[in-house]
Backbone as a printed PyTorch tensor [residue, N CA C, xyz], in Angstrom:
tensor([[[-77.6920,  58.0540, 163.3400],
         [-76.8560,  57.8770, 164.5250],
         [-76.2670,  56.4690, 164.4990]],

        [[-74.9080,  56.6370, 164.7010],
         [-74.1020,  54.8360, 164.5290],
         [-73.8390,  54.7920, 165.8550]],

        [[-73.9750,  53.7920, 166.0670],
         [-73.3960,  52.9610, 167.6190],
         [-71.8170,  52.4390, 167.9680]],

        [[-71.7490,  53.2060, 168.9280],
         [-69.6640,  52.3470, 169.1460],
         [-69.6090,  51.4120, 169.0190]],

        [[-68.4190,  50.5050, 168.5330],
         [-68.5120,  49.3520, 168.5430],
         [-67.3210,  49.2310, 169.6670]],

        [[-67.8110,  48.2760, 170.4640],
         [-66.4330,  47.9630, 171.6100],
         [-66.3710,  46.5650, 172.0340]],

        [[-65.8290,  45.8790, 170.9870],
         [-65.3210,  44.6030, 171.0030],
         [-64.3970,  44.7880, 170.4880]],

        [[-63.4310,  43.2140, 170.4820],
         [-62.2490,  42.8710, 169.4740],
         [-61.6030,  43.9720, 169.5960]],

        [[-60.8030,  44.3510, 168.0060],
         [-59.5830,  44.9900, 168.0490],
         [-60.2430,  46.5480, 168.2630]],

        [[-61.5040,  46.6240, 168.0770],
         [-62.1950,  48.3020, 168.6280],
         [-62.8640,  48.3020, 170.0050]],

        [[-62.2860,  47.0360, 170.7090],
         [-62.7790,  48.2690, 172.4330],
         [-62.4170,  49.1950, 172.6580]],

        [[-62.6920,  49.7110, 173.4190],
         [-62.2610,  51.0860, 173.6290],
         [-61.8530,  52.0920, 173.2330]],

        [[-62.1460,  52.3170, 171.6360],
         [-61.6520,  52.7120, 170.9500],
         [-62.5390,  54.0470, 170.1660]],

        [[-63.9750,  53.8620, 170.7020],
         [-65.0320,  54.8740, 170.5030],
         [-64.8580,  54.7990, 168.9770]],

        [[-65.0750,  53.9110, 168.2570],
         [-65.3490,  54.0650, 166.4740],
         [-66.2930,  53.2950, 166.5330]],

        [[-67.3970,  54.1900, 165.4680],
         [-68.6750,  53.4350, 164.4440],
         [-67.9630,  53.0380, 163.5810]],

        [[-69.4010,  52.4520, 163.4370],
         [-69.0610,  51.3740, 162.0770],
         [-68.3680,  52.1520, 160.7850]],

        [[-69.1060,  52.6780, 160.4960],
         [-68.5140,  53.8290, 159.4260],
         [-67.3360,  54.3240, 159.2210]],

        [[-66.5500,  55.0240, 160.5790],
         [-64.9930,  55.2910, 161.1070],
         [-64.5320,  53.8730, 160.4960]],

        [[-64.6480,  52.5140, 161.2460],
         [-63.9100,  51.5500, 161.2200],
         [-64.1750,  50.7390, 159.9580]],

        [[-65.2930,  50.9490, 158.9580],
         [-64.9170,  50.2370, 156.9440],
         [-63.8000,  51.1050, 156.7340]],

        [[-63.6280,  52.7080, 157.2290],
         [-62.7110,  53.4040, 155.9620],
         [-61.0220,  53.4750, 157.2880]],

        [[-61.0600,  52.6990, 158.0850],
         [-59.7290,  52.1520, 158.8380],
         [-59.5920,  50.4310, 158.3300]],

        [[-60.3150,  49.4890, 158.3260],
         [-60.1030,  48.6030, 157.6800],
         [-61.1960,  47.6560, 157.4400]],

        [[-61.2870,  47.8060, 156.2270],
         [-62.4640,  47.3490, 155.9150],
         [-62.7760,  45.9160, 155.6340]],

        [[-61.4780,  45.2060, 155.7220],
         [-61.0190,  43.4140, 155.5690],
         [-62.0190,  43.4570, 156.8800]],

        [[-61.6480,  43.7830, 158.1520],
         [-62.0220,  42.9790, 159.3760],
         [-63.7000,  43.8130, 159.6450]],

        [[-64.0140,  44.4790, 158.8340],
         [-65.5450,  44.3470, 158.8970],
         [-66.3680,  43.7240, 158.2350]],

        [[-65.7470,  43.1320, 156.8410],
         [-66.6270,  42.7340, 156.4540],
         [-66.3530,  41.4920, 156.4720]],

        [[-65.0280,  40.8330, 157.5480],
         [-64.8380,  39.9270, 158.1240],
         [-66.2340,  39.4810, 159.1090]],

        [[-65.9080,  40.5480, 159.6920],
         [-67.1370,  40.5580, 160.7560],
         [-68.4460,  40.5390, 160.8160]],

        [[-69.2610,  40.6870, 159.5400],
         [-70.1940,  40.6910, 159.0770],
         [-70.6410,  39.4950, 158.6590]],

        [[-68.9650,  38.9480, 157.7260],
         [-69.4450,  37.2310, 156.8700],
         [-69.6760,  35.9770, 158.2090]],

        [[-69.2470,  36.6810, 159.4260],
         [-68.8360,  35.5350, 160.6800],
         [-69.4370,  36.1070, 161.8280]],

        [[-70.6280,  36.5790, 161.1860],
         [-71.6640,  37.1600, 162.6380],
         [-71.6210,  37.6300, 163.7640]],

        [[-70.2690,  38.4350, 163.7570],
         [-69.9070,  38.7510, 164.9460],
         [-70.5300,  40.3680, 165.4520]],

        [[-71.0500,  40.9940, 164.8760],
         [-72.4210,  41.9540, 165.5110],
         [-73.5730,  41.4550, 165.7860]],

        [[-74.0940,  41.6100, 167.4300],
         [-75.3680,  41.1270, 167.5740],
         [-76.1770,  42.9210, 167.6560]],

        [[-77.5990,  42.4450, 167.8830],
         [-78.2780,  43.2870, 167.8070],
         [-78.4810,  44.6170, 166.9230]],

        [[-78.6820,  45.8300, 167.5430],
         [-78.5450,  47.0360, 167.1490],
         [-77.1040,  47.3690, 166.3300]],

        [[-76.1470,  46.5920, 166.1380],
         [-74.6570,  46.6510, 165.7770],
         [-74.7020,  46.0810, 164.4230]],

        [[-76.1360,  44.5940, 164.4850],
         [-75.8800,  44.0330, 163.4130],
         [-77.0300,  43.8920, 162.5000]],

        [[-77.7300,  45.0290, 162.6910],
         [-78.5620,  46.3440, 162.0130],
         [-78.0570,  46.7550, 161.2330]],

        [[-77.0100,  47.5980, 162.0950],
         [-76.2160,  48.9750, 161.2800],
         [-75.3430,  48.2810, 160.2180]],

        [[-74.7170,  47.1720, 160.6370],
         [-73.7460,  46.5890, 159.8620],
         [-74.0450,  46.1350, 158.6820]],

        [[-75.4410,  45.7370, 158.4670],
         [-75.7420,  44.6840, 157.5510],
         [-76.2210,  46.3420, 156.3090]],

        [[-76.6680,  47.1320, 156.8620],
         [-76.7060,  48.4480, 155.8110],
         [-75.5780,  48.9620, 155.3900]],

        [[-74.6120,  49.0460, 156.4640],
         [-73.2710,  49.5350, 155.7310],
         [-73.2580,  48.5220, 155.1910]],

        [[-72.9320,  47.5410, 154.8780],
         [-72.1520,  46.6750, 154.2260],
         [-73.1940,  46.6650, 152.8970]],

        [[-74.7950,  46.7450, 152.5160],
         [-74.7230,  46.9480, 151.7360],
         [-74.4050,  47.9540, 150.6150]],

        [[-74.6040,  49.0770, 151.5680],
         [-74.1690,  50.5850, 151.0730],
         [-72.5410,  50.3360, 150.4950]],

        [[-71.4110,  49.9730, 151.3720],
         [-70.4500,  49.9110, 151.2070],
         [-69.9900,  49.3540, 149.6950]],

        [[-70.6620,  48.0680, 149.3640],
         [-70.6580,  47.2940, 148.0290],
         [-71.3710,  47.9410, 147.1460]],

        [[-72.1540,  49.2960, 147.3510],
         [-73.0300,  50.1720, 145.7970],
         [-72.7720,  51.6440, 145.8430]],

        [[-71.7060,  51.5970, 145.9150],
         [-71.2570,  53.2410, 145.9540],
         [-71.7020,  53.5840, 144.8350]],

        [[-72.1730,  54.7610, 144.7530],
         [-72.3460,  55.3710, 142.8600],
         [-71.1680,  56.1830, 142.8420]],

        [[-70.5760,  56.6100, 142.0000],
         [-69.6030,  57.6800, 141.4790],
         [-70.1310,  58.7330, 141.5350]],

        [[-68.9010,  59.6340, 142.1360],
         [-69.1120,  60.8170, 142.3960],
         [-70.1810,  61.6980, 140.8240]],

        [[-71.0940,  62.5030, 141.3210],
         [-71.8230,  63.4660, 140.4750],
         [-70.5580,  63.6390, 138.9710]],

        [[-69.2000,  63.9510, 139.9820],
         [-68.6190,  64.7550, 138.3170],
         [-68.2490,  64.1440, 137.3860]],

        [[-68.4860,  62.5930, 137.1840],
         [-68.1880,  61.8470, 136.2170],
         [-69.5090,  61.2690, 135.7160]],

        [[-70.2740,  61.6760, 136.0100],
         [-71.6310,  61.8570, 134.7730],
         [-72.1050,  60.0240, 134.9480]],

        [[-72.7750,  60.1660, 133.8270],
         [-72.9410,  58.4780, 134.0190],
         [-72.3290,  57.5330, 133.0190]],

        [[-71.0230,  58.3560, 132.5770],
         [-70.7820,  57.1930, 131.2210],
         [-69.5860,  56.8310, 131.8140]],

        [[-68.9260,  56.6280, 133.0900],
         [-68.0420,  56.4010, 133.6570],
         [-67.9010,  54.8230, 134.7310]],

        [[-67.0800,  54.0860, 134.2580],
         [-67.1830,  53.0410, 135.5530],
         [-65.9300,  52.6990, 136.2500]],

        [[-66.1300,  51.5870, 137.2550],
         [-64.8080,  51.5130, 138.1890],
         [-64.0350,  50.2590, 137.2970]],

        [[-62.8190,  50.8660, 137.5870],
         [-62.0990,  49.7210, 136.2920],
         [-61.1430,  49.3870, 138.3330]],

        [[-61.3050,  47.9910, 138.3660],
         [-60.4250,  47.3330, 139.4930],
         [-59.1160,  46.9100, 138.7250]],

        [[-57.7030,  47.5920, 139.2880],
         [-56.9830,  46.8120, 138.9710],
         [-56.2390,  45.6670, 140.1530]],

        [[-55.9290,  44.5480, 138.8420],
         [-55.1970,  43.0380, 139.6990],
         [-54.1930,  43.1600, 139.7440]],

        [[-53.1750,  42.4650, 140.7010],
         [-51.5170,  42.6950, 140.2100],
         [-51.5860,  41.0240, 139.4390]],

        [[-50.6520,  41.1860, 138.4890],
         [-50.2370,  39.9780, 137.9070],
         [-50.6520,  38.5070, 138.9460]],

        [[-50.4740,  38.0800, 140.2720],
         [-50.9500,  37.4150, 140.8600],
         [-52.3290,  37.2660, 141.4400]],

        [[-53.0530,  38.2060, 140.8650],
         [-54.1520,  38.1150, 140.9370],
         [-54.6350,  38.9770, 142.2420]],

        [[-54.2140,  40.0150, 142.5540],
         [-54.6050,  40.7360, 144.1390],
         [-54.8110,  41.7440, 143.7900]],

        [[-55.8340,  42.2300, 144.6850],
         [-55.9710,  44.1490, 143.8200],
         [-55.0560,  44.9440, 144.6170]],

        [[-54.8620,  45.6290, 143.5750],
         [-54.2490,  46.2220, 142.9860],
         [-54.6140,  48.0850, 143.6510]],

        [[-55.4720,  48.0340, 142.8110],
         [-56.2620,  49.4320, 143.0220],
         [-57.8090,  50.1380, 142.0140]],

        [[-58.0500,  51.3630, 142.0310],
         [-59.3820,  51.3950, 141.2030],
         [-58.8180,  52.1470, 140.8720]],

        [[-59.7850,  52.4110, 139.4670],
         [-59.6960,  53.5510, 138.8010],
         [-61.0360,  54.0590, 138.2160]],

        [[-61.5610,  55.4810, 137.9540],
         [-62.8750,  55.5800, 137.7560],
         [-61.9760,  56.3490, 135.9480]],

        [[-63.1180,  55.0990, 135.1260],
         [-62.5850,  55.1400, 133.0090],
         [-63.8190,  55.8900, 133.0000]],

        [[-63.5530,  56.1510, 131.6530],
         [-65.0810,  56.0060, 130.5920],
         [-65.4950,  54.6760, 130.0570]],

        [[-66.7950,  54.3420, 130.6910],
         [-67.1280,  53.0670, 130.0660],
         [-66.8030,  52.5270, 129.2040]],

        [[-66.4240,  53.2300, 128.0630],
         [-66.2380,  52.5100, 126.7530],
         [-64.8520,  52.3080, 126.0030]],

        [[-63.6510,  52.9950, 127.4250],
         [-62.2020,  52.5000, 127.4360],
         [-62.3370,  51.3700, 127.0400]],

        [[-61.1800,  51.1890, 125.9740],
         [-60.8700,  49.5650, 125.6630],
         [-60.2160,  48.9380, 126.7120]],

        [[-60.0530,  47.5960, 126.8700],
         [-59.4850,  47.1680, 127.8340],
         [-57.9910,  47.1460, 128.2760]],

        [[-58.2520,  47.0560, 129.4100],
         [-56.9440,  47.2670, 129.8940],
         [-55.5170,  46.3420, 129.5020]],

        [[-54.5020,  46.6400, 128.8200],
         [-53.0310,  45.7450, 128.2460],
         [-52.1220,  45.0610, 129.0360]],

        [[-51.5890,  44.4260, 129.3710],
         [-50.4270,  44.3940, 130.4110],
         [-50.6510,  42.9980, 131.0650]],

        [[-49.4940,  43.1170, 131.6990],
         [-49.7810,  41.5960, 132.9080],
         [-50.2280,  41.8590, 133.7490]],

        [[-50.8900,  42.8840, 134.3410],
         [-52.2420,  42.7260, 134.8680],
         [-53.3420,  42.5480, 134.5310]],

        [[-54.0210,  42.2660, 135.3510],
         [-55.7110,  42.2950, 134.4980],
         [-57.1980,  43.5920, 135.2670]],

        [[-57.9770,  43.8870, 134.7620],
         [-59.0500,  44.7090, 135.3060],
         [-60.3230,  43.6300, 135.6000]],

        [[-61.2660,  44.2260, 136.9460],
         [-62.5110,  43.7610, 136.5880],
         [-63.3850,  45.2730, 136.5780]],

        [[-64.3740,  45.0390, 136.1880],
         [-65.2640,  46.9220, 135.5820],
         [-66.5370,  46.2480, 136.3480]],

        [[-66.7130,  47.5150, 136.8860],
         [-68.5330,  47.6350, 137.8790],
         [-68.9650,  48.5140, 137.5200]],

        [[-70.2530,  48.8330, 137.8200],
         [-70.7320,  50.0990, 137.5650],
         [-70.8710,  51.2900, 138.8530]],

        [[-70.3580,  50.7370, 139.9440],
         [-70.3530,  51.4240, 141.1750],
         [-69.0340,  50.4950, 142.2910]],

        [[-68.4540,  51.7830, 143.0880],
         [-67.2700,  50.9420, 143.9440],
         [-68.0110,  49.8600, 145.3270]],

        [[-67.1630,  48.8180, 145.2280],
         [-67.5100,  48.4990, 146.1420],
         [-66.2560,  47.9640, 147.1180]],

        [[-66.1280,  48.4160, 148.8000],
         [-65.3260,  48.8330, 149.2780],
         [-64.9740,  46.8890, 149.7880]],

        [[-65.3520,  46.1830, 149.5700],
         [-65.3440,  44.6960, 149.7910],
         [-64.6630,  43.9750, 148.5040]],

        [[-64.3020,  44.7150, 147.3320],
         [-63.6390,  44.1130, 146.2870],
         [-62.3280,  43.7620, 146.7410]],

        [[-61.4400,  44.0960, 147.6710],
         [-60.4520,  43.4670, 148.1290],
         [-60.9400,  41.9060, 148.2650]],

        [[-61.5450,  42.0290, 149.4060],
         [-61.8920,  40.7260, 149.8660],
         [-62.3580,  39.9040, 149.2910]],

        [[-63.1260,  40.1750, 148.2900],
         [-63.9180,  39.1020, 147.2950],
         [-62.4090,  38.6970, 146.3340]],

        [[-61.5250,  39.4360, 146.0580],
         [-60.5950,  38.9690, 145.2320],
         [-59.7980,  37.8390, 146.5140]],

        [[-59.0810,  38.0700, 147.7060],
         [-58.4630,  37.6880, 148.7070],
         [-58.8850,  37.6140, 149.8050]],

        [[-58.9650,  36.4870, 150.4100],
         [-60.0110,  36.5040, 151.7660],
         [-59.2450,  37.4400, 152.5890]],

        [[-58.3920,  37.7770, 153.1040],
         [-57.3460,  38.4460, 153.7520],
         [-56.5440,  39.3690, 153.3620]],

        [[-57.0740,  40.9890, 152.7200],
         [-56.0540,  41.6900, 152.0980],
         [-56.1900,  43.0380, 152.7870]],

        [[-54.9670,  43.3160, 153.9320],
         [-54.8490,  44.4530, 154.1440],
         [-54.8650,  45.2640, 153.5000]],

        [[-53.6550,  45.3340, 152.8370],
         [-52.8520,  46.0990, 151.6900],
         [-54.0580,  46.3580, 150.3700]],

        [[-54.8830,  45.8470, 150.0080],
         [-55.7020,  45.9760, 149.3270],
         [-56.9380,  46.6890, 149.8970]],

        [[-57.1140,  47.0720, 151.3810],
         [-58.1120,  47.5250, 152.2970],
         [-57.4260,  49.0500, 151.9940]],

        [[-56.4770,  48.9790, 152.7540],
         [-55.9120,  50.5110, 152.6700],
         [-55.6280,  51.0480, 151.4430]],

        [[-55.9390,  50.3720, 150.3820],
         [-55.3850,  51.1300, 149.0920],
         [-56.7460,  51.3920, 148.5790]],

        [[-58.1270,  50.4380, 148.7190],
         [-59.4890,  50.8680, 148.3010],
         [-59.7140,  52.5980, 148.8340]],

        [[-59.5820,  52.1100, 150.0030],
         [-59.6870,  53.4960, 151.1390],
         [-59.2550,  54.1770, 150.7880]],

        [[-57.7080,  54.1600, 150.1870],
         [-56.7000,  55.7740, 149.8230],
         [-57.5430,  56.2160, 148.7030]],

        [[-57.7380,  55.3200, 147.6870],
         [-58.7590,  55.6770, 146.6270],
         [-59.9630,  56.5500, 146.5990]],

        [[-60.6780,  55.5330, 147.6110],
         [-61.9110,  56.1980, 147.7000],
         [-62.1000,  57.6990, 147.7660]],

        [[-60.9800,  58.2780, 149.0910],
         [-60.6910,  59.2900, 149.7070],
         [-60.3250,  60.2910, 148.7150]],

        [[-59.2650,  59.6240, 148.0210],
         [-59.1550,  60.5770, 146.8770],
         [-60.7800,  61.4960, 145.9270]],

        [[-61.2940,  60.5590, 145.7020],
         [-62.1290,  60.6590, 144.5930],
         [-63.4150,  61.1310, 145.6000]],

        [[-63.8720,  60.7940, 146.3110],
         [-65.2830,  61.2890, 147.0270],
         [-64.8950,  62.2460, 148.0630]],

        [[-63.4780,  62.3560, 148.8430],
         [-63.6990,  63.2750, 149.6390],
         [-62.4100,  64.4660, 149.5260]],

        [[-61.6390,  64.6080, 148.0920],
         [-60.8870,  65.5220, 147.4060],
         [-59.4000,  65.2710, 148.6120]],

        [[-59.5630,  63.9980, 148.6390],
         [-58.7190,  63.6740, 149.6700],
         [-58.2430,  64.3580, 150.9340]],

        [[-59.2620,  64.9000, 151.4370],
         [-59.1760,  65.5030, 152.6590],
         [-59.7540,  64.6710, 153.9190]],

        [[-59.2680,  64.4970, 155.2010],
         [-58.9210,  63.7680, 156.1640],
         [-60.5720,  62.9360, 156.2890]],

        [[-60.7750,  61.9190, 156.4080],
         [-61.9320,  61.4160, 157.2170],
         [-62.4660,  61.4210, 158.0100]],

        [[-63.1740,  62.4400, 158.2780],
         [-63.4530,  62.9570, 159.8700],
         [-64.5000,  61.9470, 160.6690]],

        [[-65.1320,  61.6810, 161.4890],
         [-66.1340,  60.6570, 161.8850],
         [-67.3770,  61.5540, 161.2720]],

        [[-67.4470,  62.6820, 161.6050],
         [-68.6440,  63.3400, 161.0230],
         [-68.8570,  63.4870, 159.3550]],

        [[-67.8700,  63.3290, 158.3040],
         [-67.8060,  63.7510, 156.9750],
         [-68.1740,  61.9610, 156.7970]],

        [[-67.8940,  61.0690, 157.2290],
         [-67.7670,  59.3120, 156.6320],
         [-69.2380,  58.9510, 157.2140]],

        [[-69.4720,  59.3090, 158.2950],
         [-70.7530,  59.0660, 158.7490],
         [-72.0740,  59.6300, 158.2200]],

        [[-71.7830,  61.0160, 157.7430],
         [-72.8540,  61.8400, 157.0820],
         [-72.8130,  60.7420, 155.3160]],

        [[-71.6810,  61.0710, 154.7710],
         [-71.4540,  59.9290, 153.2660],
         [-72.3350,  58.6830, 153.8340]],

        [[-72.4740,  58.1770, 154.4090],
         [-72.8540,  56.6910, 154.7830],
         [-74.0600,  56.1220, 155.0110]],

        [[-74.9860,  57.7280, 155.5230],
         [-76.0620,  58.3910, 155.8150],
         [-77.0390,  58.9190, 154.7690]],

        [[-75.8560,  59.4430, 153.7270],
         [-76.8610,  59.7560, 152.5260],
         [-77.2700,  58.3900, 151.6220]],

        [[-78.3400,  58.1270, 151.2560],
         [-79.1070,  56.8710, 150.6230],
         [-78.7990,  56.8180, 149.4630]],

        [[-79.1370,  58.4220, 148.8700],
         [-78.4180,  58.7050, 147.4550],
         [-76.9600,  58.6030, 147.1460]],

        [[-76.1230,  58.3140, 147.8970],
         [-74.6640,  58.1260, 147.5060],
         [-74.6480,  56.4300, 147.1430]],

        [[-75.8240,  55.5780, 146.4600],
         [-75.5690,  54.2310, 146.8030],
         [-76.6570,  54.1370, 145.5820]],

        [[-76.0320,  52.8580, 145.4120],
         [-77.2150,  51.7100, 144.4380],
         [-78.4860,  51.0330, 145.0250]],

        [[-77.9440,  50.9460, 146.3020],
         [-78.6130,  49.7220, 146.9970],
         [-78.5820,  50.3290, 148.4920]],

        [[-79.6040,  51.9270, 148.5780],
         [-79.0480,  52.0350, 149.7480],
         [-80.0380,  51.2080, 150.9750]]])
């Protein structure tokens, strides 16, 4: 069970935590680095957020598969992609970084401030874990819930 959050830009707005990483996930884990959940809020938060950073890959890519991040030439992501580990590296004036699991905070660790890099993790994600069908509060919350969908749950 997640708790509303109703401060800041989500008063009134009836979203968990969960709803609001896969709406924007810059200003949660904004919110997390700058302590702005007390209590029971900053419980929940401090698990999503590690869950959020150890996603495992979906079952159908086995385990010889990892997340290849792409940069744009200036150094901002870009977007993910799930390779086979043992793809050679990536060519071009961009560059990749490779994990072994997504983590939905790689925007931010590249750019303290990246919308555009929030909503494009998210479009991703969506694609690949939920066959890109809508994010319901109940389908992101149940994902968030399972321990086994994580490295580090």
């Amino acid at each position: 069970m997640w708790t509303v959050v109703n401060f800041g830009k989500w008063q009134d707005k009836g979203k968990t935590l969960p709803q609001i990483i896969v709406s924007d996930p810059d200003w949660f884990f904004w919110a997390v680095e700058t302590n702005k959940f007390l209590g029971s809020l900053k419980t929940e938060a401090a698990t999503l957020a590690r869950r959020a950073q150890s996603i495992k890959l979906p079952a159908s890519f086995g385990g010889d598969h990892c997340i290849q991040y792409m940069l744009t030439p200036d150094g901002k992501f870009a977007d993910f992609n799930i390779i086979p580990s043992d793809q050679s590296a990536h060519l071009g004036s961009s560059s990749e970084i490779r994990r072994s699991h997504l983590s939905l905070r790689m925007p931010r660790e590249i750019n303290k401030y990246d919308k555009l890099g929030g909503r494009q993790i998210i479009r991703t994600f969506k694609y690949h874990w939920f066959n890109n069908k809508n994010l319901t509060k109940k389908a992101i919350e149940t994902f968030f819930d399972t321990a086994s969908h994580f490295a580090k749950p």
